[in-house]
Every structure is written in C-alpha cells, then in structure tokens.
C-alpha positions as a printed NumPy array, in Angstrom:
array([[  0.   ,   0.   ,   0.   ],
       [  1.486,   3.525,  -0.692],
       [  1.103,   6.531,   1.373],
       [  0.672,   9.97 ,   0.056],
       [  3.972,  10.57 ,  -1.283],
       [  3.607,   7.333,  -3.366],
       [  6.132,   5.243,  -0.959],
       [  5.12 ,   1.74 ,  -0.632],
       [  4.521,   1.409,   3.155],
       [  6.408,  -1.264,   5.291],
       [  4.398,  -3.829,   7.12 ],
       [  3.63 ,  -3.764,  10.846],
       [  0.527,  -3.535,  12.914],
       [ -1.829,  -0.287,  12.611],
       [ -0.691,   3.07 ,  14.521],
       [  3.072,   1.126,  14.867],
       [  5.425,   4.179,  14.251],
       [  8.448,   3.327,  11.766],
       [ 12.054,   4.87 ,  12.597],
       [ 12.886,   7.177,   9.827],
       [ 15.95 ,   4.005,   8.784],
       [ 13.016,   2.294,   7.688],
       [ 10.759,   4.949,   5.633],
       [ 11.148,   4.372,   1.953],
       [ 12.948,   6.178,  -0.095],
       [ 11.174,   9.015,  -1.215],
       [  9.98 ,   8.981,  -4.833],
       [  6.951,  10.369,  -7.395],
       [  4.971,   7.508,  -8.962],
       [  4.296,   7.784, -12.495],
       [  0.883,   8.604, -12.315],
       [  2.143,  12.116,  -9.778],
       [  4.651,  12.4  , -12.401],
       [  2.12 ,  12.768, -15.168],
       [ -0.49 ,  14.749, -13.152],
       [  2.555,  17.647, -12.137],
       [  3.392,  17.654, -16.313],
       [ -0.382,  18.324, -16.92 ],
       [ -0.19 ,  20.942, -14.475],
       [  2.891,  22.911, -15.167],
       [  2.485,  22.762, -18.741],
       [  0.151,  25.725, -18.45 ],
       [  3.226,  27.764, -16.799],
       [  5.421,  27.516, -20.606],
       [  9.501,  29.19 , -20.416],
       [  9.579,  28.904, -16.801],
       [ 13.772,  29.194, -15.569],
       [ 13.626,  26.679, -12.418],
       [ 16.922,  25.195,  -9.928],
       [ 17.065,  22.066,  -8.182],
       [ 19.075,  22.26 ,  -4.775],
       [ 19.34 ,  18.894,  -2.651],
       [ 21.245,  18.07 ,   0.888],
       [ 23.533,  15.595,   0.105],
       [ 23.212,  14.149,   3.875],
       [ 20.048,  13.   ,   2.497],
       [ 20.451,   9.676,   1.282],
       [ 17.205,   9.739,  -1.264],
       [ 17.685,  13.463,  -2.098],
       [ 19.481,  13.426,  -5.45 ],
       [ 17.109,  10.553,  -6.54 ],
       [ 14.113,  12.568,  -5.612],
       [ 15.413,  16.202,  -6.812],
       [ 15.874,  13.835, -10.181],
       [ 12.386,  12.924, -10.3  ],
       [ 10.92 ,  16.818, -10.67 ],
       [ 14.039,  17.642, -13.317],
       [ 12.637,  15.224, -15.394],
       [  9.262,  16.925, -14.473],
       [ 10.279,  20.294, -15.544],
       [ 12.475,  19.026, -18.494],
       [  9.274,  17.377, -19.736],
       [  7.286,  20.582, -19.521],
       [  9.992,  22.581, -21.566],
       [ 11.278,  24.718, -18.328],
       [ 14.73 ,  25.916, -18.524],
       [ 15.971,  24.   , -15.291],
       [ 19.313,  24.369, -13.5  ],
       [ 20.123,  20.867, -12.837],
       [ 20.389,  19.212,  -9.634],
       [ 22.755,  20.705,  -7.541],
       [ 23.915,  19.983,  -3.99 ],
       [ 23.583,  22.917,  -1.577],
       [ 25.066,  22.353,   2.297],
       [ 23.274,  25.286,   3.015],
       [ 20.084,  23.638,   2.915],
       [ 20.957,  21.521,   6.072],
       [ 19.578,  24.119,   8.705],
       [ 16.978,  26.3  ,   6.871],
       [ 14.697,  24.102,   5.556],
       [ 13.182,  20.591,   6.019],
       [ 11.438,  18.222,   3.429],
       [ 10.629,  19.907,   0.139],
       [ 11.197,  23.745,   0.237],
       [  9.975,  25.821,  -2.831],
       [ 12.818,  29.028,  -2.387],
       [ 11.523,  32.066,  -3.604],
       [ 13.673,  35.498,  -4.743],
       [ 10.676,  37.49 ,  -3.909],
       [  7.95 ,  37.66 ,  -1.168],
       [  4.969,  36.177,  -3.322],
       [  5.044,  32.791,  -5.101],
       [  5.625,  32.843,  -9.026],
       [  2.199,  30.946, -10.349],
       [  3.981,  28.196, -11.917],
       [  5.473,  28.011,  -7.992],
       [  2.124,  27.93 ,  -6.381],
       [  0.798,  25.547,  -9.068],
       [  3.577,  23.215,  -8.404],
       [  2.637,  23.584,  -4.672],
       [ -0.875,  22.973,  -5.08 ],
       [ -0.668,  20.29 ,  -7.041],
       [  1.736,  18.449,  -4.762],
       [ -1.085,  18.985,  -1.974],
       [ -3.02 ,  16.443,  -4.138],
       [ -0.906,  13.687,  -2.922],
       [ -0.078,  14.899,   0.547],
       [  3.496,  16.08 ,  -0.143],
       [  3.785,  19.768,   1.957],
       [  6.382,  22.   ,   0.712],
       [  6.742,  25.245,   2.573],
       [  7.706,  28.3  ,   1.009],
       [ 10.967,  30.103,   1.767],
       [ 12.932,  33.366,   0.621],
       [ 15.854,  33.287,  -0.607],
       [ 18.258,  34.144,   1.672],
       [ 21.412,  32.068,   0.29 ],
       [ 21.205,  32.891,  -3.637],
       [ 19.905,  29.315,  -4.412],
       [ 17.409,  30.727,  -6.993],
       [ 20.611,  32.175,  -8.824],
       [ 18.777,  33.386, -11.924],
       [ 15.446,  31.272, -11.712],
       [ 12.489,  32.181, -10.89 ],
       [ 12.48 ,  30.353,  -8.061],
       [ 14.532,  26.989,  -6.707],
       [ 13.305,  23.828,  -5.44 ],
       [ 15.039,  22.411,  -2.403],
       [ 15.164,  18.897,  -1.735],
       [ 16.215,  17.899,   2.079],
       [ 16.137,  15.5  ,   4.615],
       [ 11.842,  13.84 ,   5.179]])
C-alpha cells in the first residue's frame, strides 16, 4: 500500500510508528509524475533550480524525479545541484523564492503536490539558491 507521497509502506501492525531508517525512499509515482506535467504545462519558459542536501540519502534521486518533471514541460531548469546550506533552513521539500509572493507556476507546483499529501513550505531566498530562476526547489532531509 502507498502513502501519500507514493512510498510503498512497510508492514507492521496499525498506529506502529516506523524509525525514519526504515521509511522508503522518497519517490513520485508515475501517475504524480504525469499529473505535475499536466499541471505545469500551463506555466510555458519557466527558468527553475534544483538544490538537494547531500546528507540525504534519497535526495538526489528525488530532486531527479521533478528535473525530469520540468524538463518534460519545456522549463529551462538548473540541474540538480547539492547545496550544504540547505541543512539548517529548511526541512522536506522547500519551494525558495527570490521574492515575497510565489511565481504561479510556484504555487501551481505547490498545489498540485497537496493532491498527494506532499507539503512544501515556502521560503525566501536568503542564500542565492534561486541564482537566476524564478524560483529553486530544495530537496532535504523527510
């Protein structure tokens, strides 16, 4: 059975709490894959970054996953990237923003991800990771 951010869950009894060793790797299933390309492709010449801890063991993996999700919606998209800086500002999945309000391809991207359960807060820019995209997505640790 998967839970809302597509990982298969691990077996044990109901309400049993799972150490973070054994969550599963974190992932988009083909079908959130195709949904986010529907989505975005309404936002056309977007300029996006991907940023990812590399403490994170499933971070590059994941930050993979929406490259090819941008890539496929013809955004101009500053490849995945580690960023050490990531480590104490943000947790999870971090949309990084130059300016106070959200770009709308941003906040569709959000929204979207809401579908499935997968939260990711909004942050400015403090640590030049948009460089010169709109805005950066920042991949760190669950």
């Amino acid at each position: 059975m998967q839970d809302a951010s597509g990982n298969a869950g691990r077996g044990g009894w109901p309400g049993q709490a799972s150490a973070a060793a054994e969550r599963s790797p974190r992932r988009l299933t083909t079908h959130q894959k195709a949904v986010l390309i529907q989505v975005l492709l309404a936002f056309p010449e977007e300029t996006v970054a991907v940023r990812y801890l590399t403490s994170a063991s499933d971070a590059l993996n994941y930050a993979d996953d929406f490259s090819t999700i941008f890539k496929a919606v013809n955004w101009t998209v500053v490849s995945a990237e580690p960023a050490e800086d990531l480590a104490h500002c943000f947790s999870g999945l971090t949309i990084v923003v130059r300016e106070e309000k959200l770009p709308p391809s941003a906040e569709a991207l959000r929204d979207a991800l809401r579908i499935y359960g997968i939260e990711a807060e909004v942050a400015r820019d403090r640590s030049n990771l948009c460089g010169a995209s709109n805005f950066a997505l920042a991949v760190t640790q669950p």
